[in-house]
Structures are given as structure tokens and as C-alpha cells.
N, C-alpha and C positions, 0 to 999 in steps of 0.2 A: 730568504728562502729562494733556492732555485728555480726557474720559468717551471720546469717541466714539476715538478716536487708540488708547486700552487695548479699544476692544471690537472696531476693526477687528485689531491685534495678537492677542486671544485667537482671532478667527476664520480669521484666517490659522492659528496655531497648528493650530488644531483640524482646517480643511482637510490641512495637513500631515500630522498625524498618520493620519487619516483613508488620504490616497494611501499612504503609506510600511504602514499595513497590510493596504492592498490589492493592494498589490505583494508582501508576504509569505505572505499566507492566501487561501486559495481556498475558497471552500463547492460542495460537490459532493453531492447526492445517492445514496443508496447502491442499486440496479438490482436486483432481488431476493432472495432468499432466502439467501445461498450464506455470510453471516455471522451469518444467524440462529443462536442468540436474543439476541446482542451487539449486532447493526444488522440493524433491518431493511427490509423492500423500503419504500421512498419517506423513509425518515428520511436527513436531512438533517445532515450530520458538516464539521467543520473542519479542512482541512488545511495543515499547514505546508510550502508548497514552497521554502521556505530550506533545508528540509534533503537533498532530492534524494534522491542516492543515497549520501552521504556520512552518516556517522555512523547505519546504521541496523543495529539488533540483533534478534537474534532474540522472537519475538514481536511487535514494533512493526505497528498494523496497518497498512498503505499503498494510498494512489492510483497506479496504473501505468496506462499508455496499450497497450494489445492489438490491433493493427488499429487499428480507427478508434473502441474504445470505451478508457472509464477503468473497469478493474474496484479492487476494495476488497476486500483480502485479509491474510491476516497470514504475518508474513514466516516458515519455520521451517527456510531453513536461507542460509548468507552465502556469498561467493566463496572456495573453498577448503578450505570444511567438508568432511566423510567424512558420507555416509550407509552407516550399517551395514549388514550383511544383513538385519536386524531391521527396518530401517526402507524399506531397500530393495523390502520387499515390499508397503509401501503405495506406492510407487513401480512398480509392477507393468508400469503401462501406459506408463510416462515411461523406462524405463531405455534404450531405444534412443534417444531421444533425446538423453540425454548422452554415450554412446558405444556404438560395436556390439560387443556383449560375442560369444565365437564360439557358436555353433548347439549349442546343450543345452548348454551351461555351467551350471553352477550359480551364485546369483548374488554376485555381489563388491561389495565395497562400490563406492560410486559417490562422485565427488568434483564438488565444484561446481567449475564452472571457470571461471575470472576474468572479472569484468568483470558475475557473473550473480549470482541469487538463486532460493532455490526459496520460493517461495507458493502457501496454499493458504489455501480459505474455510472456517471453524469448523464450518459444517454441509456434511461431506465429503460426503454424499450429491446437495444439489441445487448444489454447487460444481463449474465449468468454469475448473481451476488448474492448476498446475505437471504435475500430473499428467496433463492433458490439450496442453499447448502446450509443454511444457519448463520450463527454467529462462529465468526472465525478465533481459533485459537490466536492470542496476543504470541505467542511460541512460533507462530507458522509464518511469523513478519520477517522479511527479509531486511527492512529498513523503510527509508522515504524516500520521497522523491524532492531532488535539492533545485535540477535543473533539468529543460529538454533540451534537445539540439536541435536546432532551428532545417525544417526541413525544405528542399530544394538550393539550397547553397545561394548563392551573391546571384541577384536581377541582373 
């Protein structure tokens, strides 16, 4: 095969590969404080949106679409799980959201219900998550997060 014949071939290749992981990964920016000290406000993370809302587990951290933003949260509980009373009570502000439990009840476990996820941001203080909008539609996941990019460049 002629030089030029293997070099248009390697750039075709290379093009290829290039689209095909541009169609699978998204770089997204991380919007504030609310996963600090894991990511923080303006650091720059990689997400796989191959994987949707398929195949994700507890802990994974995730891109979801809220309104018209992408927040970056990690996942802590799946469609179907029980949150206990114990856990329920960090759940405080969110339990009518998942169902109206009756007026002075004491509280009961809460169950995810299909189709959802609950997520919240690692620093629960200046995080606006599950606990503030519900449980998120597994629909509204833009993917995971696979890698960040290391911020301030080379010491």
C-alpha cells in the first residue's frame, strides 16, 4: 500500500475513533461546592453517557438534568431500596415527597419507587439534592462519572 493510501487510512481511523468517543463521553463541568472536597466548583470531570440510567449503583457519582441545569451528585440509594427510619431522618425535608405519610405519624421507612433514584452532594451542607426536589427520575441521568481532570496542571 502506498505511504500516502496508509496515512490517509490511519486518519480516517483516528477521525473514527475520535466521533465514536464523542458520542459516548461528555465533559461537563462540576457548578459549585455541593461535592466538595471530591470535585470542586469549576473542575472539569468525564462522563460516560453510555451508561444512562442503566447499570448504576450505589455510590456512583452522576450527571442528571434538574430543570434546565446538569447537577453532579452521588447516587445513595436505587429504585426499590427501603430507607430506614435511621436514614429517613436525613431525609427530613424529602419524605412527603415520596409519599404523604398521616399527620404526626412517626416516621416509617420510605421506599424508592421505580423508575427513581435518590442523590445527594458529599458536602450535605451547601448541596441542593434529593433532599430538596425528591427522588430523581433514572430518565434525567445523563451518565457517570468515569474520571476528573486534575486541577491546576503540572507543580
Amino acid at each position: 500500500m502506498p505511504r500516502v493510501a496508509r496515512r490517509l487510512v490511519v486518519v480516517a481511523a483516528l477521525t473514527l475513533a475520535v466521533v465514536l468517543l464523542a458520542a459516548r463521553f461528555r465533559v461537563t463541568v462540576v457548578d459549585g461546592q455541593s461535592m466538595a472536597p471530591g470535585l470542586m466548583n469549576g473542575q472539569v470531570v468525564l462522563v460516560d453517557t453510555a451508561v444512562r440510567g442503566r447499570d448504576l449503583r450505589r455510590g456512583d457519582v452522576i450527571v442528571f438534568t434538574q430543570g434546565n441545569e446538569s447537577l453532579v451528585k452521588r447516587v445513595v440509594a436505587l429504585p426499590g431500596d427501603t430507607l430506614e427510619p435511621v436514614d429517613a431522618a436525613a431525609f427530613a425535608r424529602v419524605r412527603d415527597l415520596f409519599e404523604r405519610p398521616p399527620v404526626g405519624s412517626a416516621p416509617s421507612c420510605l421506599t424508592v419507587p421505580a423508575g427513581r433514584l435518590v442523590a445527594l452532594g458529599d458536602n450535605r451542607r451547601e448541596s441542593d439534592d434529593s433532599r430538596a426536589f425528591g427522588p430523581v427520575p433514572v430518565d434525567a441521568v445523563v451518565g457517570r462519572l468515569v474520571c476528573k481532570v486534575p486541577q491546576g496542571g503540572p507543580q
